[in-house]
C-alpha positions in Angstrom: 37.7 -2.8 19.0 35.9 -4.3 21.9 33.3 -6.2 20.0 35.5 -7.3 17.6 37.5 -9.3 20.2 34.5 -10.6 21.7 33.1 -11.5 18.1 36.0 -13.6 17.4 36.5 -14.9 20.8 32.8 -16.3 20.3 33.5 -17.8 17.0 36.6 -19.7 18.0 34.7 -20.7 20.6 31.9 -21.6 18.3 34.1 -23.8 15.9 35.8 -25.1 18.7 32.8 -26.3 20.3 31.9 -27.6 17.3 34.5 -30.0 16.7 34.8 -31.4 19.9 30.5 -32.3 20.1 31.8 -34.6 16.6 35.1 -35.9 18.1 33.9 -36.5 21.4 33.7 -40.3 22.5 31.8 -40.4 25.0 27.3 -39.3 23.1 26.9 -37.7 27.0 29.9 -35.1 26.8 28.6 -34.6 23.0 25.8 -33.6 23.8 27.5 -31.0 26.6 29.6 -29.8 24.0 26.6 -28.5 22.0 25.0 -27.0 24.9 28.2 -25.0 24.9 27.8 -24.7 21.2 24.7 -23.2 21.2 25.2 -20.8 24.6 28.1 -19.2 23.0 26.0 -18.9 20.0 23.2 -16.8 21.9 26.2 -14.7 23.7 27.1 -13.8 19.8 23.7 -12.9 18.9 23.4 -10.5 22.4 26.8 -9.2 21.0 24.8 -8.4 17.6 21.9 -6.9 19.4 19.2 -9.3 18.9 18.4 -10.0 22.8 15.0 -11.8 21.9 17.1 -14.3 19.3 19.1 -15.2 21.9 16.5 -16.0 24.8 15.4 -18.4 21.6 18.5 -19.9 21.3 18.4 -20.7 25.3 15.0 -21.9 25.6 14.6 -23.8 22.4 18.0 -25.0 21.6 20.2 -25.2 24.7 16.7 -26.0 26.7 14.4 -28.1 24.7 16.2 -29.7 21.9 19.2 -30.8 23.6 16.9 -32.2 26.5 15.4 -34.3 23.9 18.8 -35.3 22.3 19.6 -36.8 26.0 16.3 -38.7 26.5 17.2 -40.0 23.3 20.6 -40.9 24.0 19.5 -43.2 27.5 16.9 -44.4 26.0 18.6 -45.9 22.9 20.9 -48.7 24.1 24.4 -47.7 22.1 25.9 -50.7 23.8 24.4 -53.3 22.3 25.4 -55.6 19.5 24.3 -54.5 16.1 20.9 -57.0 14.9 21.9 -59.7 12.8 19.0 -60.1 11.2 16.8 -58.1 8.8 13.5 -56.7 10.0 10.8 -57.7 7.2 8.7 -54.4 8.4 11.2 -51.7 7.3 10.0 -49.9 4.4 13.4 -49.0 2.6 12.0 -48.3 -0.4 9.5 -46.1 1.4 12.0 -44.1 2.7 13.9 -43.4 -0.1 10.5 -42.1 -2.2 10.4 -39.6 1.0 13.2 -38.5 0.9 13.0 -37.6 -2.8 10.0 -36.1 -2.1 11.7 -33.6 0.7 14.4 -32.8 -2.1 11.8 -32.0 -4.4 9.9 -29.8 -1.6 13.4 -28.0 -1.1 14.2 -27.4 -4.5 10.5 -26.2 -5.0 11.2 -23.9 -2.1 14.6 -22.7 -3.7 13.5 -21.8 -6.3 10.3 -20.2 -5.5 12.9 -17.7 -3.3 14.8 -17.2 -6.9 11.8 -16.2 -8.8 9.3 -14.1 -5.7 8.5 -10.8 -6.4 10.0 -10.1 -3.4 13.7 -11.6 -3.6 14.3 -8.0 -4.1 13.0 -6.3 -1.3 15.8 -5.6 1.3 16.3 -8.3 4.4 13.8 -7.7 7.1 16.0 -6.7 10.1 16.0 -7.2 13.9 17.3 -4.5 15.3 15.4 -1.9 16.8 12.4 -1.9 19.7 9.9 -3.8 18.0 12.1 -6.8 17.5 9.9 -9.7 18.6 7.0 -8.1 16.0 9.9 -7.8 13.2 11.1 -11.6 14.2 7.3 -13.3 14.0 6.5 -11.1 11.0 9.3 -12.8 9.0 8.9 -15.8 10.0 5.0 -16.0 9.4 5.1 -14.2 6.7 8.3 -14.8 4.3 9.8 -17.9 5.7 6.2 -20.0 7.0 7.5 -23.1 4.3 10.7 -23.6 5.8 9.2 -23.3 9.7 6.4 -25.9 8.3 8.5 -28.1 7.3 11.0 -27.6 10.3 7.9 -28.4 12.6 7.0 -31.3 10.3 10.4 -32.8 11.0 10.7 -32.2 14.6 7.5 -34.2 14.4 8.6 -37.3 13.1 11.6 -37.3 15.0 9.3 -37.0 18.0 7.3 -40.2 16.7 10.1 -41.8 15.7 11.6 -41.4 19.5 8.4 -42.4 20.7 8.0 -45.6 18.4 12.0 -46.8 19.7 11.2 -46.4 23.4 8.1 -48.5 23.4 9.8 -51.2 21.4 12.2 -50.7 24.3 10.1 -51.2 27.5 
């Protein structure tokens, strides 16, 4: 009975979290909001016993990604005027043909999970002592596209944060 109430005191909290970190005005308090977000989301996967899934959730999420979200946040100026005229470097055209190309790559992947060998095999899970050994077997071994590609994105947002605060100072 316990759990339960804890479970769905951590999803309301979730959802509620949630909405304000899209309704909030002000990008700073956002951006608090999701640290909220995302430390009630580790409390609910302590709740489900997966202790090393939620030291993740800290460190990456709540730590590093929300870190960069601020040093995006001051470094973009949100303040100014939109620019009235068009920049003759931007490649739209180029950015549409990648952006088909990453539907094509998830479709690819999709489907690949549809047809494996293994979509039958039963869900890896992370209970149990050897959790961190279950957790980096599944991802290296039946999810390795989908953390490629997550890495290949968090790179070009990296580059792309990069390329906005040099054509800042």
């Amino acid at each position: 009975m316990g759990q339960e109430v804890a479970f769905y005191t951590l999803a309301a909290l979730i959802l509620g979290f949630g909405v304000l970190v899209v309704t909030a005005r002000n990008t700073v308090h956002s951006i608090l909001f999701l640290v909220a977000d995302f430390l009630c989301i580790a409390a609910l996967y302590v709740l489900q016993g997966a202790p090393f899934l939620a030291v993740i959730q800290v460190v990456v999420y709540a730590g590093g990604i929300v870190v960069l979200y601020l040093f995006v946040v001051m470094l973009v100026n949100l303040k100014r005027p939109p620019e009235a005229h068009r920049d003759r470097r931007r490649r739209g055209r180029l950015g549409v043909v990648c952006a088909l190309v990453v539907l094509v790559e998830m479709v690819a992947i999709t489907a690949y999970k549809y047809v494996s060998p293994t979509a039958g095999l039963p869900p890896v899970t992370t209970m149990g002592p050897n959790n961190v050994a279950l957790v980096g077997a599944a991802l290296y071994q039946d999810y390795l596209v989908p953390f490629e590609l997550a890495s290949m994105l968090l790179l070009v947002a990296m580059v792309g944060a990069i390329v906005l605060a040099r054509r800042e100072l």
